[in-house]
N, C-alpha and C positions, 0 to 999 in steps of 0.2 A: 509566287512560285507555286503552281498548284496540280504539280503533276508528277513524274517519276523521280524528277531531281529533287522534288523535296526529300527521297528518302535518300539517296544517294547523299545530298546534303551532310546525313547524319549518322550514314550507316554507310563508309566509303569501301567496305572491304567484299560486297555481293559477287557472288558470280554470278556468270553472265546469265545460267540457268534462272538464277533466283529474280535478276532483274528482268528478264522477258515475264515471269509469272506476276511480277508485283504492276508492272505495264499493263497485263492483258485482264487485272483488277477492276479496273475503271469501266472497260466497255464490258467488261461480265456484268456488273453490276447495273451500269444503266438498261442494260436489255432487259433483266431478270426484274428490275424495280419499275418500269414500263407497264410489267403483267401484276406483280404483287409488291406492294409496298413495305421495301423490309428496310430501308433508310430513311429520313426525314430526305425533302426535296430540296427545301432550302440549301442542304447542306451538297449534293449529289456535286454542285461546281465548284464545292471545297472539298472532294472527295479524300485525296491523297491527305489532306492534314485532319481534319475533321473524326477520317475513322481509320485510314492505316496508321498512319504517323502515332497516333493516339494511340491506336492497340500496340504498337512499338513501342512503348514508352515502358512498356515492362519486360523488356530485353535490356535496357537501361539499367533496369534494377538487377536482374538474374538472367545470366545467361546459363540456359539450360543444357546441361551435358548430356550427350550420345543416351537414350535410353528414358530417359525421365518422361513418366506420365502427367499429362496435364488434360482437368475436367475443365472444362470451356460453360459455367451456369450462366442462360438465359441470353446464350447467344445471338438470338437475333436474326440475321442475314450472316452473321459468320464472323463475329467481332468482341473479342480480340483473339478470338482463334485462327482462324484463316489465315492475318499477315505474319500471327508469332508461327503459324507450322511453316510460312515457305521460310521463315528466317533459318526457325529448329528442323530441317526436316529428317534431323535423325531422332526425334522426338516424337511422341505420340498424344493425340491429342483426341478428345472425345465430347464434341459438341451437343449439349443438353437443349434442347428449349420445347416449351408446353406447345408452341403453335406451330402445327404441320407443315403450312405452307412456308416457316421459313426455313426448318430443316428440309424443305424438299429444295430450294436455293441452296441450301450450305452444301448437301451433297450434288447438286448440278456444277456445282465451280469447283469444288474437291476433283469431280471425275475429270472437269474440264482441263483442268491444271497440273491432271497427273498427280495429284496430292494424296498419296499412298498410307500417309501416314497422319490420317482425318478420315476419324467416323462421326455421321452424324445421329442423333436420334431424335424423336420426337415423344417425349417425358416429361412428368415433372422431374425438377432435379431431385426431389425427396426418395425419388422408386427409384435412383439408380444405384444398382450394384457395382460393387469394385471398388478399388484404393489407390489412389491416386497422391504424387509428389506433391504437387502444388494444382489449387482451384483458380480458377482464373474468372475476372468478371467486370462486367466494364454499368456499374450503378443501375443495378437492375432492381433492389428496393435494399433498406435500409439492412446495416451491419445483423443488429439483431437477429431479424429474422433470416435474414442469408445464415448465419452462423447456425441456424437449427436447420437447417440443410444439408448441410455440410459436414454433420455431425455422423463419425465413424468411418471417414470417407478418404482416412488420411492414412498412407503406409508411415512404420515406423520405422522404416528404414531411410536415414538421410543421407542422398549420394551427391546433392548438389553442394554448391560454397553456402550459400543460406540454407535455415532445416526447413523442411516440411509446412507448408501453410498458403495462407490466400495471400492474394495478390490483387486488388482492386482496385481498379480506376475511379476516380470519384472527385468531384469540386465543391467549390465552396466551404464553407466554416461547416465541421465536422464535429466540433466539440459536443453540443446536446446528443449527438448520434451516439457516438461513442463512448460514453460515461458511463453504461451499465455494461461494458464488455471486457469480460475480466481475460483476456489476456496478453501479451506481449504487443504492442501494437507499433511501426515504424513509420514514419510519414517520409515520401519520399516528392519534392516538388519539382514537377514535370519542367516549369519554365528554367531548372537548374541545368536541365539536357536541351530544350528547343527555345527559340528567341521568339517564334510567333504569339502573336497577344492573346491567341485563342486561348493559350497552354496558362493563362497569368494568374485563372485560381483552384486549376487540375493538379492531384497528385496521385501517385502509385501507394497505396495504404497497403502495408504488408501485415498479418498477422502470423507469428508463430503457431504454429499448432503446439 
């Protein structure tokens, strides 16, 4: 199953607005990854589980209420921002990453999609200003140094059911990673929400702030 029903699969409640957007994902993507290379290729006919399903996997953990800012670090082509803004789209969300050419994708399929509430920029995420509910990030280098990026970057006002903090996609044995980061740390295992084998050593890593 490697196309819109996977998400429908798991997320039975979309309207119809959100599943035309999550649909017209696939051919946005192969056009824009034709010119610049913001996906592995391998992965392009695993589209739907590979990188939406995946960046979904942190609606599973938190479902973000009406107004909650979310910083999108070293997004990429647009991942996990993108599929969590058409979920959230009364959420705001602010795609960071150092390589121009892939924030110029993030915002060609934001404007394509109508996605009003996704800006992109092209930074590192250390210069970016503002305070943000929760960081969002799908293993773009190691705990440590992400956490010195991220540093000040957190409002102290907590409006969601979880407080304030990162939210990271990440596989494999995390243990050595993890050992010199002193705070609150939750492991959440993806294959406990999806049955495919991809998901079988992904989890959602949440830190408190």
């Amino acid at each position: 199953m490697g196309n819109i029903q996977l998400i429908s699969k798991y997320f039975s409640d979309l309207s119809n607005d959100q599943i035309e957007k999550f649909k017209q994902l696939e051919p946005l993507y192969r056009h824009w990854n034709d010119q610049i290379n913001v996906i592995s290729r391998k992965d392009t006919s695993n589209f739907y589980e590979r990188h939406v399903l995946h960046s979904l996997a942190i609606a599973k953990v938190v479902q973000f209420k009406p107004g909650t800012k979310i910083l999108d670090i070293g997004t990429g082509g647009g991942f996990p921002g993108i599929p969590l803004a058409i979920l959230f789209p009364e959420s705001e969300f602010l795609l960071v990453d150092s390589i121009g050419k892939k924030i110029k994708v993030v915002k060609e399929i934001a404007s394509t999609l109508d996605l009003n509430n996704v800006q992109g920029i092209h930074e590192r995420a250390e210069n970016i200003d503002g305070q943000f509910d929760f960081i969002v990030s799908r293993a773009v280098t190691a705990m440590p140094k992400f956490l010195k990026w991220t540093k000040g970057k957190f409002l102290k006002t907590n409006n969601n059911e979880f407080r304030n903090g990162i939210l990271y996609l990440k596989g494999g044995n995390l243990k050595e990673e993890m050992e010199t980061v002193r705070k609150a740390i939750q492991y959440f295992e993806i294959p406990d929400f999806y049955s495919e084998a991809f998901f079988e050593t992904k989890k959602v890593v949440y830190l408190r702030n």
